[in-house]
Structure formats: C-alpha cells, structure tokens
DSSP file (Angstrom, degrees, kcal/mol; ACC not computed):
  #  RESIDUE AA STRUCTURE BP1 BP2  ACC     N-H-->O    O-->H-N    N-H-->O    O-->H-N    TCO  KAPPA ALPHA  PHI   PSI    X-CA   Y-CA   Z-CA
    1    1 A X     >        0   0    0      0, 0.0     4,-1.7     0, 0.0     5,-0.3   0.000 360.0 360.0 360.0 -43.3    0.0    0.0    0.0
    2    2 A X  H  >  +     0   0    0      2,-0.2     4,-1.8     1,-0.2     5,-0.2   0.773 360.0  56.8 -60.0 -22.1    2.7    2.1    1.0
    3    3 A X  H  > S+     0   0    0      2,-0.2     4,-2.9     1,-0.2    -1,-0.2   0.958 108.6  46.6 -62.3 -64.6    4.2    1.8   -2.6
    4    4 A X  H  4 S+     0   0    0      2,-0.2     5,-0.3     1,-0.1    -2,-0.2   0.870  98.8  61.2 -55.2 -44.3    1.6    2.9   -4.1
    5    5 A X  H >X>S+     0   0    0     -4,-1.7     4,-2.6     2,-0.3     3,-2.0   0.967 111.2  45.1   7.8 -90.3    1.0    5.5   -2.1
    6    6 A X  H 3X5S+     0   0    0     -4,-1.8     4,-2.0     1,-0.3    -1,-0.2   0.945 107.9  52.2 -56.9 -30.8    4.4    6.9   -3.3
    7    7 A X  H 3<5S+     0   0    0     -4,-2.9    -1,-0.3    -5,-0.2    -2,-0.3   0.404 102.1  55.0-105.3  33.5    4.4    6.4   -6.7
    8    8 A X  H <>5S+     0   0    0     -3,-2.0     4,-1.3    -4,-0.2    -2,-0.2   0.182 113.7  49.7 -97.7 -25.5    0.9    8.1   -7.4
    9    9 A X  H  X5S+     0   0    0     -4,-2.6     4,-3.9    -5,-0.3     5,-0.4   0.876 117.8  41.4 -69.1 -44.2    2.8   11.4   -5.5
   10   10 A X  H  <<S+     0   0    0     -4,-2.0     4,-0.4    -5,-0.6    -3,-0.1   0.778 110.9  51.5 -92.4   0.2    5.5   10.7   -7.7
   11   11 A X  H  > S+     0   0    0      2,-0.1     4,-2.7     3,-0.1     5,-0.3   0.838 116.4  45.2 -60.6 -45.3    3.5   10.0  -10.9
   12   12 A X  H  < S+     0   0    0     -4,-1.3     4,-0.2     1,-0.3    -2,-0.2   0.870 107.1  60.1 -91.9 -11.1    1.7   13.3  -10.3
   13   13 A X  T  X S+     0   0    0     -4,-3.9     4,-1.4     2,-0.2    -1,-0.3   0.822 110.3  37.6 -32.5 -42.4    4.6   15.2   -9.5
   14   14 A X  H  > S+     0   0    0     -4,-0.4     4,-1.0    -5,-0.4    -2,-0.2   0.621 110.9  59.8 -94.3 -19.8    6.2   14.7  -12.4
   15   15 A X  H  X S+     0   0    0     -4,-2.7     4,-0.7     2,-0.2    -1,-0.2   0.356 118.5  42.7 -85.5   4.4    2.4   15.0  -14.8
   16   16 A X  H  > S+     0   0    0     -5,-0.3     4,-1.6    -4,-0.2    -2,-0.2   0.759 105.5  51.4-110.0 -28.3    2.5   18.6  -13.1
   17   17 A X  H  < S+     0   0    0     -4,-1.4    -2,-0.2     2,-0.2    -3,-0.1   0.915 112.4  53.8 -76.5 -26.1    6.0   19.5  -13.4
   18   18 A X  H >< S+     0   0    0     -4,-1.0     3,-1.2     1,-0.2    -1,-0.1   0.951 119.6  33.5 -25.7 -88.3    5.1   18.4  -17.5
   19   19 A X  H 3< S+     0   0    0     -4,-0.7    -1,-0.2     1,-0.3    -2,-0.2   0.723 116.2  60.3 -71.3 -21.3    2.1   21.0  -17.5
   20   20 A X  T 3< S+     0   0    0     -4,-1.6     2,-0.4    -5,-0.1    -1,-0.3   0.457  88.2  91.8 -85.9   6.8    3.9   23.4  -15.1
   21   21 A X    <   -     0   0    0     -3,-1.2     6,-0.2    -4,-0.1     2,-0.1  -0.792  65.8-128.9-113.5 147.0    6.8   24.1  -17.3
   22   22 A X    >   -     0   0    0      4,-1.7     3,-8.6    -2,-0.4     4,-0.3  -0.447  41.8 -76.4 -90.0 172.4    7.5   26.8  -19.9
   23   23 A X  T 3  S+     0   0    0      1,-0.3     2,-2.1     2,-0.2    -2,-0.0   0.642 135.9  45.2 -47.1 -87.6    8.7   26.9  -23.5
   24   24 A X  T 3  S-     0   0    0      1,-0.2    -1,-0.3    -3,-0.1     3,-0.1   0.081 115.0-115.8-110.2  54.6   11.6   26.3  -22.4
   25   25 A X    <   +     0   0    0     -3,-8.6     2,-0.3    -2,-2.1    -1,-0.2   0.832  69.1 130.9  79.7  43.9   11.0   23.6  -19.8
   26   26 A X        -     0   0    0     -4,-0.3    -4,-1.7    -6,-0.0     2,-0.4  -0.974  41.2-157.3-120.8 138.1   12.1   25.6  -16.9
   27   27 A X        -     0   0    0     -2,-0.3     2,-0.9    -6,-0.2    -6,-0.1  -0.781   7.6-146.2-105.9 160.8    9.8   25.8  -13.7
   28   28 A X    >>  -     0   0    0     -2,-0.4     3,-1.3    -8,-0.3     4,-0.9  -0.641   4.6-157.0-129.3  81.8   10.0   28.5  -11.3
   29   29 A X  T 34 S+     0   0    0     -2,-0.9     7,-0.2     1,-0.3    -1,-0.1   0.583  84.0  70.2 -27.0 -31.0    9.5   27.9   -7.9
   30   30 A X  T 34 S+     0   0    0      1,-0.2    -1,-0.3     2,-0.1     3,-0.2   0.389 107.2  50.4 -83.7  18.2    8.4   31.5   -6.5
   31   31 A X  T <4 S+     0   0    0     -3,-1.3     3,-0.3     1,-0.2     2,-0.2   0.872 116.6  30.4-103.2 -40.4    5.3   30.7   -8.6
   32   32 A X  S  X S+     0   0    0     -4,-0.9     4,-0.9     1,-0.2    -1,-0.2  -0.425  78.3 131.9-119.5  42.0    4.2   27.4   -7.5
   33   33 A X  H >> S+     0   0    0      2,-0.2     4,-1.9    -2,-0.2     3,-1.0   0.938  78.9  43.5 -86.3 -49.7    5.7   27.9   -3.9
   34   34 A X  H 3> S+     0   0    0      1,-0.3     4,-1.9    -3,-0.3     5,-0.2   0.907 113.8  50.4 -73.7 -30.4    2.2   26.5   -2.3
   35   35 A X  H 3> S+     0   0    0      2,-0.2     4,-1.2     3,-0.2    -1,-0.3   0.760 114.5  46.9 -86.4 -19.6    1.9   23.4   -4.9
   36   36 A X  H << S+     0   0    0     -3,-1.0     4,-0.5    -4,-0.9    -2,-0.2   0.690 114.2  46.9 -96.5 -25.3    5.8   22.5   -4.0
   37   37 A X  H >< S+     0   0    0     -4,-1.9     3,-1.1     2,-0.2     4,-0.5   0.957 108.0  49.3 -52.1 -70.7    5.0   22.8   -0.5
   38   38 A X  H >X S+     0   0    0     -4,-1.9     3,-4.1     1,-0.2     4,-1.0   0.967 117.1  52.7 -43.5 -86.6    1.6   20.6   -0.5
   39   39 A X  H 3X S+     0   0    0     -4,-1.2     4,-2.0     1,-0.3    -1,-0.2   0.587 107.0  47.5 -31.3 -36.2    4.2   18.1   -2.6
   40   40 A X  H <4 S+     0   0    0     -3,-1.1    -1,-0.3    -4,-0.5    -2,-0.2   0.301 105.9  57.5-103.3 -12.4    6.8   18.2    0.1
   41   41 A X  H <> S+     0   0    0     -3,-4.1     4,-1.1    -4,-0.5    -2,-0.2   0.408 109.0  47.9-100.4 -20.5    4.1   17.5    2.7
   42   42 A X  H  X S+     0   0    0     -4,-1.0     4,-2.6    -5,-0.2     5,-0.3   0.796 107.9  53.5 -77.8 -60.3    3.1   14.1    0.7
   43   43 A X  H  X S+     0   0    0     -4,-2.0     4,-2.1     2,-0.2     5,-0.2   0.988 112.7  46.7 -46.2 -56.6    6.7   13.0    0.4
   44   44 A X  H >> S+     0   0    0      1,-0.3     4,-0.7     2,-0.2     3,-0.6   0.962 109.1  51.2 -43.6 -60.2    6.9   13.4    4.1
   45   45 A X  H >X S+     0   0    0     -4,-1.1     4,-1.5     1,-0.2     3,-0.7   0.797 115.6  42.3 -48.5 -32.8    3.8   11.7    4.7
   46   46 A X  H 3< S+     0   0    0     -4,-2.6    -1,-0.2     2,-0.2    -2,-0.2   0.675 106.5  59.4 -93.1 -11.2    5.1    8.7    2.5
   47   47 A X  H << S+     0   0    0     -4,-2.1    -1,-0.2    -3,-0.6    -2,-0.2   0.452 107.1  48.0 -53.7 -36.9    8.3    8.9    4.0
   48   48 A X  H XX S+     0   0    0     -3,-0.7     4,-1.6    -4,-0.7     3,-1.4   0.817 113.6  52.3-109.3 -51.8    6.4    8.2    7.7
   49   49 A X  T 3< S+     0   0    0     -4,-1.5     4,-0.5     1,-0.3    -2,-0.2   0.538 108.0  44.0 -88.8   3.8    4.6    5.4    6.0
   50   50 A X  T 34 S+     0   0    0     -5,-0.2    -1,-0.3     2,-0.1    -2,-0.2   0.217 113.9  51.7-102.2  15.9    7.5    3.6    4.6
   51   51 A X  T <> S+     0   0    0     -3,-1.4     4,-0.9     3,-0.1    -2,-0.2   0.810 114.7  44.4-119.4 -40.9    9.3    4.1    8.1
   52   52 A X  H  X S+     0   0    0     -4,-1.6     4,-2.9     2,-0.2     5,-0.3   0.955 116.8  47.7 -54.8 -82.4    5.8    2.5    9.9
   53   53 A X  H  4 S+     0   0    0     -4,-0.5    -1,-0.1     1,-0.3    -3,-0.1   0.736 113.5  45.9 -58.9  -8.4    5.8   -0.3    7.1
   54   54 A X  H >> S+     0   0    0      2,-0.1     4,-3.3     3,-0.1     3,-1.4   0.797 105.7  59.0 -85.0 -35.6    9.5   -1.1    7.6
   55   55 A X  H 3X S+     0   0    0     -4,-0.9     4,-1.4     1,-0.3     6,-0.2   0.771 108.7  45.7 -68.8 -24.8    9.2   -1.1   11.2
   56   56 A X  H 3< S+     0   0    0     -4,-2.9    -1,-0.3     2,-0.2    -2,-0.1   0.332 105.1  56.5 -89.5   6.7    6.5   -4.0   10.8
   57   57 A X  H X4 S+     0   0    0     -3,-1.4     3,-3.4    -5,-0.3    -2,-0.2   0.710 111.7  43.0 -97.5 -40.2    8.6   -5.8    8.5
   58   58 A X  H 3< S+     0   0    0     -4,-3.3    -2,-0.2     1,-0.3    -3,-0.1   0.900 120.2  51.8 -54.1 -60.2   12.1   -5.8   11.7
   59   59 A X  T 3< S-     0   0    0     -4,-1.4    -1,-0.3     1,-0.2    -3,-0.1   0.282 104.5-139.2 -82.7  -2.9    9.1   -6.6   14.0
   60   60 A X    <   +     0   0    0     -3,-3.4     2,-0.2     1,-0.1    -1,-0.2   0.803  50.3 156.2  50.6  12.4    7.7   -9.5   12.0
   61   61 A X        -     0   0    0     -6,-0.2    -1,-0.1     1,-0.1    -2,-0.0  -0.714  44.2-167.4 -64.3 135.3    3.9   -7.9   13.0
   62   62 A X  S    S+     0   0    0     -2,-0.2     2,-0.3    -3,-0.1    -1,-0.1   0.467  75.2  70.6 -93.0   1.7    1.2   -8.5   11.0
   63   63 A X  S    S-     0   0    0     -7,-0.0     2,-0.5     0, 0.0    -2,-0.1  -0.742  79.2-125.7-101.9 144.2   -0.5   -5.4   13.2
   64   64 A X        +     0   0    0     -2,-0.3     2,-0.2     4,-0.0    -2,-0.0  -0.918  42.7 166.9 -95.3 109.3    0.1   -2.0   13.2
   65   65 A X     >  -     0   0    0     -2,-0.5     4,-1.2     1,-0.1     5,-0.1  -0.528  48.6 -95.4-109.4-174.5    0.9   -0.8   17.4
   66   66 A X  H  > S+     0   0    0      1,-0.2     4,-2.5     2,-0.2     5,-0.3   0.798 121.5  57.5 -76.0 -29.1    2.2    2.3   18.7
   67   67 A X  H  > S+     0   0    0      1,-0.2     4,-0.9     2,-0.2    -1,-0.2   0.871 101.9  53.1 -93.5  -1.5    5.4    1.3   18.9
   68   68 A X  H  > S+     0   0    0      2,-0.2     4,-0.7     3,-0.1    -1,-0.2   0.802 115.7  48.9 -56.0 -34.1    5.6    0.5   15.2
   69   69 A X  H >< S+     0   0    0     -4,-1.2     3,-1.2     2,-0.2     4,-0.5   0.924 104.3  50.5 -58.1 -42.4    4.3    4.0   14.8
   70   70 A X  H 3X S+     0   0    0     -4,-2.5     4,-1.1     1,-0.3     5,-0.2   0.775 108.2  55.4 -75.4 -18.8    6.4    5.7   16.8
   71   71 A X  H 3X S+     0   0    0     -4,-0.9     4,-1.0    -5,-0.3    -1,-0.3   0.693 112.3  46.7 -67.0 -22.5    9.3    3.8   14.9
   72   72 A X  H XX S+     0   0    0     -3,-1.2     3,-1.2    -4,-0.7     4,-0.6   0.843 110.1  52.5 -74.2 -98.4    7.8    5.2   11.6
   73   73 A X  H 3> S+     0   0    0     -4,-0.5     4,-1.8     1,-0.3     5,-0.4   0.228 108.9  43.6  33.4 -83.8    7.5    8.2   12.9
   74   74 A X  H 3X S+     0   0    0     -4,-1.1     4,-3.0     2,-0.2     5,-0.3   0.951 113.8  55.9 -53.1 -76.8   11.2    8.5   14.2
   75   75 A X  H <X S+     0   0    0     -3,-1.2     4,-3.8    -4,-1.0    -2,-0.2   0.970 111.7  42.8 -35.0 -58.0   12.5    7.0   10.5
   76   76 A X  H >X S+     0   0    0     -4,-0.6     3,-1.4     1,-0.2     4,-0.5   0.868 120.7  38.4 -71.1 -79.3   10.6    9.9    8.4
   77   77 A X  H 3X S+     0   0    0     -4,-1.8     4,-4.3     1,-0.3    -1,-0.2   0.749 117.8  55.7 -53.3 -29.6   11.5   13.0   10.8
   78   78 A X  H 3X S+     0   0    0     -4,-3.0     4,-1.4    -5,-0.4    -1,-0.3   0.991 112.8  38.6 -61.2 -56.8   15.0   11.2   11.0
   79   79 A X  H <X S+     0   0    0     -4,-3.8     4,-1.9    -3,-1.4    -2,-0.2   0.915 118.1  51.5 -52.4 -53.0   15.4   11.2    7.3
   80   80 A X  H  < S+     0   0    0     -4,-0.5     4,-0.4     2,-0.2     5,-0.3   0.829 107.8  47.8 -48.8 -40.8   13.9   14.5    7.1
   81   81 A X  H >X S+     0   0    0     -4,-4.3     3,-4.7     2,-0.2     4,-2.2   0.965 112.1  58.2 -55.5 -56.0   16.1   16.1    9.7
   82   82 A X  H 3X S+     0   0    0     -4,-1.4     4,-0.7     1,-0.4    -2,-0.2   0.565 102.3  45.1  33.6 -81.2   18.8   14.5    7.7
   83   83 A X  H 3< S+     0   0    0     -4,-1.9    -1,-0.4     2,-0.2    -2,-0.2   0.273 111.0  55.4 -87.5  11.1   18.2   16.0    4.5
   84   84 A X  H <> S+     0   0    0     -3,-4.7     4,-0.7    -4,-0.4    -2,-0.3   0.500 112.9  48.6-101.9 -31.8   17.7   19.9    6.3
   85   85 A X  H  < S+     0   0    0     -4,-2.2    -3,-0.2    -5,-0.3    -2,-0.2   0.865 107.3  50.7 -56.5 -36.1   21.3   19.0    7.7
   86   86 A X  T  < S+     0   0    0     -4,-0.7    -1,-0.2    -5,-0.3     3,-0.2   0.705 111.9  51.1 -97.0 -23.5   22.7   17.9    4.0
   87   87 A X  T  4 S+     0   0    0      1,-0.2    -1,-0.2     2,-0.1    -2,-0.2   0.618 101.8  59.2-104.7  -0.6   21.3   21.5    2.5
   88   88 A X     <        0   0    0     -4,-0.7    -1,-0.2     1,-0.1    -2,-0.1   0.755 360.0 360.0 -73.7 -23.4   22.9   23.5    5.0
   89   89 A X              0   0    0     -3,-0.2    -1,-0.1    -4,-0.1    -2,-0.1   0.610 360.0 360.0 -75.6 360.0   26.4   22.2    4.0
C-alpha cells in the first residue's frame, strides 16, 4: 500500500512538473511555492509510511501498534532532519 501511495505522488509530480513548465522547460519555484510545499508534505507523509511499514517488516507484525508507529515516525523525521542537515552544508 505504502508503494503505491508513493508512486501516485510521484507520478503526479512529475504530470504537473510536464504541465507546469515553460517553452523552455524551466519551472520557477516563486510561482508554484504553495503546490511545492503541498508536494513536500506528501513525500513526508510517505516517507512516515515507509518508516511504519518497515518497522513492521524488523518486527515480524502482522499489526500495526504504537510502537511500530512511533518507529515510523522516528525513520521519516530522522530522514527528514537529515536531508535539512545535508542542504545547509
């Protein structure tokens, strides 16, 4: 589920950056600042549900508990701090 889930964000990322581009195939971010945002708030979210569905594959559960959430959880924000660490450098 979680697969899908990420590739239908990243199918329609990439059908918008299509229609969202100009002749000549450049996008411009101070335009589309709220639609790159909203994007960047799915990736997260799918980011937290591949860190939840990995944490039930170490844990051999067929159930979703809290502390398989709170391991997702921990995985997405980790990665995310992560990548705010790597664009400072």
């Amino acid at each position: 589920m979680t697969s899908i889930y990420i590739l239908l964000v990243l199918g329609s990322i990439v059908f918008w950056g299509f229609t969202a581009q100009d002749a000549n195939g450049l996008i411009y971010p101070s335009e589309h600042r709220g639609t790159l945002w909203s994007f960047a708030g799915l990736l997260l979210l799918g980011v937290i549900l591949a860190g939840i569905s990995f944490a039930g594959v170490r844990d051999k559960s067929k159930t979703v508990n809290k502390k398989t959430v709170i391991a997702g959880l921990t995985i997405g924000f980790g990665f995310l701090l992560w990548r705010v660490l790597m664009s400072l450098t």
